[in-house]
C-alpha positions as a Markdown table, in Angstrom:
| # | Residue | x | y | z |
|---|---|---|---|---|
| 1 | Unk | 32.9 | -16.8 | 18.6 |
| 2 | Unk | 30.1 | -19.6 | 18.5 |
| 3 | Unk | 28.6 | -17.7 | 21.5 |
| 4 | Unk | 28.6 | -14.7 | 19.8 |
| 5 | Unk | 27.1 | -15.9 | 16.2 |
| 6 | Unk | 24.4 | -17.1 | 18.2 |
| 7 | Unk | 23.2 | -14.1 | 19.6 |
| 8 | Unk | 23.4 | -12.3 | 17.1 |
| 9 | Unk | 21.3 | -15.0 | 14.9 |
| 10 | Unk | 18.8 | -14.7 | 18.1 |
| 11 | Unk | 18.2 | -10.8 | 17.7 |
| 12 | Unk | 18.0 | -11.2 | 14.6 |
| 13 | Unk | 15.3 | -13.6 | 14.4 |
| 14 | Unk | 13.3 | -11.9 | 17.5 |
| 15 | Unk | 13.3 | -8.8 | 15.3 |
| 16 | Unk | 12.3 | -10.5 | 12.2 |
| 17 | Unk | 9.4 | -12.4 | 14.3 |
| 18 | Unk | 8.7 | -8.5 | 15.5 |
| 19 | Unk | 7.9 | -7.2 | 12.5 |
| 20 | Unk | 5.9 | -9.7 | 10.7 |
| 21 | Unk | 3.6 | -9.8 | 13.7 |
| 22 | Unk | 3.4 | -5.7 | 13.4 |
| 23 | Unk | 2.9 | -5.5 | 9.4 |
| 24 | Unk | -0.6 | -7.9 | 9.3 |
| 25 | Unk | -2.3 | -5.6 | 12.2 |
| 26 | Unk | -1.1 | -2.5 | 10.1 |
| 27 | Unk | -2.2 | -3.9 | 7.4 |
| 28 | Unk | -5.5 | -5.1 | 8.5 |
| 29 | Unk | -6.4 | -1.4 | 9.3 |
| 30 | Unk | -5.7 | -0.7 | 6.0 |
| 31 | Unk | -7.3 | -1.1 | 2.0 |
| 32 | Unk | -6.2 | -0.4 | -1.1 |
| 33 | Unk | -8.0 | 2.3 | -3.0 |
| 34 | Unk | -8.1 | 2.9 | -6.9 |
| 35 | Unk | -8.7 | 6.4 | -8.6 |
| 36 | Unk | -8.1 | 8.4 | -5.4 |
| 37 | Unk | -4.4 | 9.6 | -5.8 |
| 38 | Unk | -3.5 | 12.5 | -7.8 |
| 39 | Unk | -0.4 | 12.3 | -10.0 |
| 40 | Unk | 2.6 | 10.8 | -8.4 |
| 41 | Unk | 1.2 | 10.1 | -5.2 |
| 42 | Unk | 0.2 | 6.7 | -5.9 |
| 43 | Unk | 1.6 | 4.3 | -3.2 |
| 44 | Unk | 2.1 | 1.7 | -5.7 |
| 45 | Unk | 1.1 | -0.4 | -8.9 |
| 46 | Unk | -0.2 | 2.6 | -11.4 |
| 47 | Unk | -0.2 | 0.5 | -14.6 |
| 48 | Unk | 1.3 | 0.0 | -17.6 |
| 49 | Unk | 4.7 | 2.4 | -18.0 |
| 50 | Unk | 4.9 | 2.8 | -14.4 |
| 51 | Unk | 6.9 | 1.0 | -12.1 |
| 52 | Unk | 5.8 | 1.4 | -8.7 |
| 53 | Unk | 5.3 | 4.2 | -5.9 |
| 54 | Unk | 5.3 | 8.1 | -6.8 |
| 55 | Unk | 5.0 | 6.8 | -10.4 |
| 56 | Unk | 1.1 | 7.5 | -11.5 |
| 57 | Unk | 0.7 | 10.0 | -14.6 |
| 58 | Unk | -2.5 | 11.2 | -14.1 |
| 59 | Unk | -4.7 | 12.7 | -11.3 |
| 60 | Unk | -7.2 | 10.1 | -10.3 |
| 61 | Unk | -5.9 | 7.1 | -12.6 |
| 62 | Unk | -7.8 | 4.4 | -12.6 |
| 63 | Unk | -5.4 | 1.5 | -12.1 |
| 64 | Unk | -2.9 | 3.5 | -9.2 |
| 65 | Unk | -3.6 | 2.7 | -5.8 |
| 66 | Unk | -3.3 | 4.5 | -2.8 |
| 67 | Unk | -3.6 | 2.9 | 1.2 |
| 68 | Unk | -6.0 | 4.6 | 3.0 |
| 69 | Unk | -7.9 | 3.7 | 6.4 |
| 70 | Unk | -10.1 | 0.6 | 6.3 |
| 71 | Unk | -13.9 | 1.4 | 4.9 |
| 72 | Unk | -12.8 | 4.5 | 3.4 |
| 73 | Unk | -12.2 | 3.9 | 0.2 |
| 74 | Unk | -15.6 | 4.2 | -1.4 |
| 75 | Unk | -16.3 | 7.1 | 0.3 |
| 76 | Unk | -13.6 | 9.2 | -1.0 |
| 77 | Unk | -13.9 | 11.2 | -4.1 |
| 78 | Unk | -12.6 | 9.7 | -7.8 |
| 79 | Unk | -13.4 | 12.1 | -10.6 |
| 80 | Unk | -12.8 | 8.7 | -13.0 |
| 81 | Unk | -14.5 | 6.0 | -11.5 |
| 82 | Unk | -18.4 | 5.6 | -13.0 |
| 83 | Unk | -19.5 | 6.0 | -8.7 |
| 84 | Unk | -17.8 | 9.2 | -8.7 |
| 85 | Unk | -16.1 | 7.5 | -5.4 |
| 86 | Unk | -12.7 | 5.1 | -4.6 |
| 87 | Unk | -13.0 | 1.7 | -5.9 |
| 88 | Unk | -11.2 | -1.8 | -4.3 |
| 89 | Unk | -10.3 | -2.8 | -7.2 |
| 90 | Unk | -9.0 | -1.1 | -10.8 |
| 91 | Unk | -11.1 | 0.2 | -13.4 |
């Protein structure tokens, strides 16, 4: 049984060790850009009265986020933002 426990508490910590080396590279390729998703395709964070992914009432809403590759952001189109483009943070 002891042999066991411990194999299974090795797995699990190799896959935990996995995936937190996997998420910062993903991540890293990634940015967070405000006023580019339309309604309900916000990845996460719309505001006030919304709770998380999917959730975004608006087209374009200034404080919903969306991931999108790295360098992007401000070269995608906003019809909110004052640039007319993605911002990296809320407006």
């Amino acid at each position: 049984m002891k042999n066991t426990k411990a194999s299974l508490s090795l797995a699990l910590g190799t896959a935990i060790a996995l995936s937190a080396v996997a998420v910062p590279a993903e991540a890293a390729s990634k940015e967070k850009c405000y006023g580019v998703a339309l309604a309900g395709q916000n990845d996460c964070a719309a505001g006030p009265g919304t709770s998380c992914a999917g959730t975004s009432k608006t087209d374009y809403q200034s404080d919903a986020w969306k991931l999108v590759p790295a360098g992007s952001c401000v070269e995608m189109e906003s019809k909110t933002s004052s640039t007319g483009h993605g911002q990296l943070k809320a407006f």
